[in-house]
N, C-alpha and C positions, 0 to 999 in steps of 0.2 A: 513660081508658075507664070506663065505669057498668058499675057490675055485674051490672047483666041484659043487656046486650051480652055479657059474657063467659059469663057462661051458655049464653045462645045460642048462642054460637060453639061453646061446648063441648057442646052438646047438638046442634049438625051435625056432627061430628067431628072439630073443630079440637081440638090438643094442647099447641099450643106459643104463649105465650105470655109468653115470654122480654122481660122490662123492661117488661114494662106494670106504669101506674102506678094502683091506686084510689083517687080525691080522695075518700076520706074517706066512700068506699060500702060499706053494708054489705050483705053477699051471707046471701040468706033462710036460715036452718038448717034441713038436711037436705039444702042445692045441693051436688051430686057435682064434683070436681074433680077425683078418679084419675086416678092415671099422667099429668097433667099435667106439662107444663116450665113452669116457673112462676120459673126462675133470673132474677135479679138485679132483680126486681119490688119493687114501693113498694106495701107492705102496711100500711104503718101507719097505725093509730088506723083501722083495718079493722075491724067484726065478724064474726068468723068463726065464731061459736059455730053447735055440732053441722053443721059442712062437713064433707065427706067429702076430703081431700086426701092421701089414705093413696096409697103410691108414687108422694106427687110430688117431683118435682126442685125444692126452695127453696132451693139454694145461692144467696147470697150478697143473700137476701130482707132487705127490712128489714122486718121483723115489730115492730118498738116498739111499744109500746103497744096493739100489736092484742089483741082479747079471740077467746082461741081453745076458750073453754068447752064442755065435751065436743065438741071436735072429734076427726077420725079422723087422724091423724099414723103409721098403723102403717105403716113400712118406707120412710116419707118419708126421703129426706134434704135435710139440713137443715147439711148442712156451711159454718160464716162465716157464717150467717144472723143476724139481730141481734136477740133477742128481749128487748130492752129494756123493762122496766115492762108486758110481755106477761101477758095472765092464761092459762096452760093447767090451769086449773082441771079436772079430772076427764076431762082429754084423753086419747087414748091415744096414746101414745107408744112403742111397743111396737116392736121393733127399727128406731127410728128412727134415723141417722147425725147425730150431733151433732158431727163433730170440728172444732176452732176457733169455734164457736157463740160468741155474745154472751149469757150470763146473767146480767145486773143487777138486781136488783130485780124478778127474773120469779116469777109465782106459779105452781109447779107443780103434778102431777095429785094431788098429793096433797095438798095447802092450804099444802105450805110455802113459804119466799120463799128462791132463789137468786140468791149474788151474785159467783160464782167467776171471770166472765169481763169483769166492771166495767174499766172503763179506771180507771187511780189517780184519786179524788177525783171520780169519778160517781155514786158514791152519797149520796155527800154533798152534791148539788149542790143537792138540792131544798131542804135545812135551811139552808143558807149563802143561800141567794135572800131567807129568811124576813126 
């Protein structure tokens, strides 16, 4: 799907879009995604910077490498979601649900880099390719 297609959808009042995949579209900052279902979708290497996705459903998203820069994540959950080499750089994250999330090498809202949820020997993977 392209991301003004889902726009669209979501600006007629569609809510659920459960597995859809973005090839690698980035959606414009300031596009509202609220209280979206947004579960088991292919977010990676997405831009998502300043999206509104606060009370959306991203269980079991793969967010890798998406840039989520001041995006809106308040009261999202985000349970099993995989935020791999993720930037949420100055996101808010604000009673969001993280339980079993993926954080590898994600940069959080506050510039630091989390690595608590790395599978053994993913973080090293980029320095051993060298």
């Amino acid at each position: 799907m392209y991301a003004k297609e889902l726009i669209q959808r979501y600006e007629a009042g569609e809510r659920d879009f459960k597995g859809v995949v973005l090839d690698d579209e980035d959606l414009e900052a300031g596009s509202n995604l609220q209280k979206s279902d947004l579960r088991n979708t292919d977010l990676s290497d997405v831009d998502l910077s300043e999206v509104n996705l606060s009370d959306a459903n991203l269980q079991y998203a793969d967010l890798s490498r998406a840039i989520l820069f001041q995006a809106n994540l308040e009261n999202a959950d985000l349970d099993y979601a995989d935020l791999t080499d993720a930037d949420l750089e100055q996101a808010n994250l604000a009673n969001a649900q993280t339980r079993m999330t993926i954080f590898c090498n994600t940069t959080m809202p506050d510039g630091s880099v989390r690595d608590d949820g790395c599978i053994e020997g993913e973080e090293d993977e980029e320095i051993d390719d060298e």
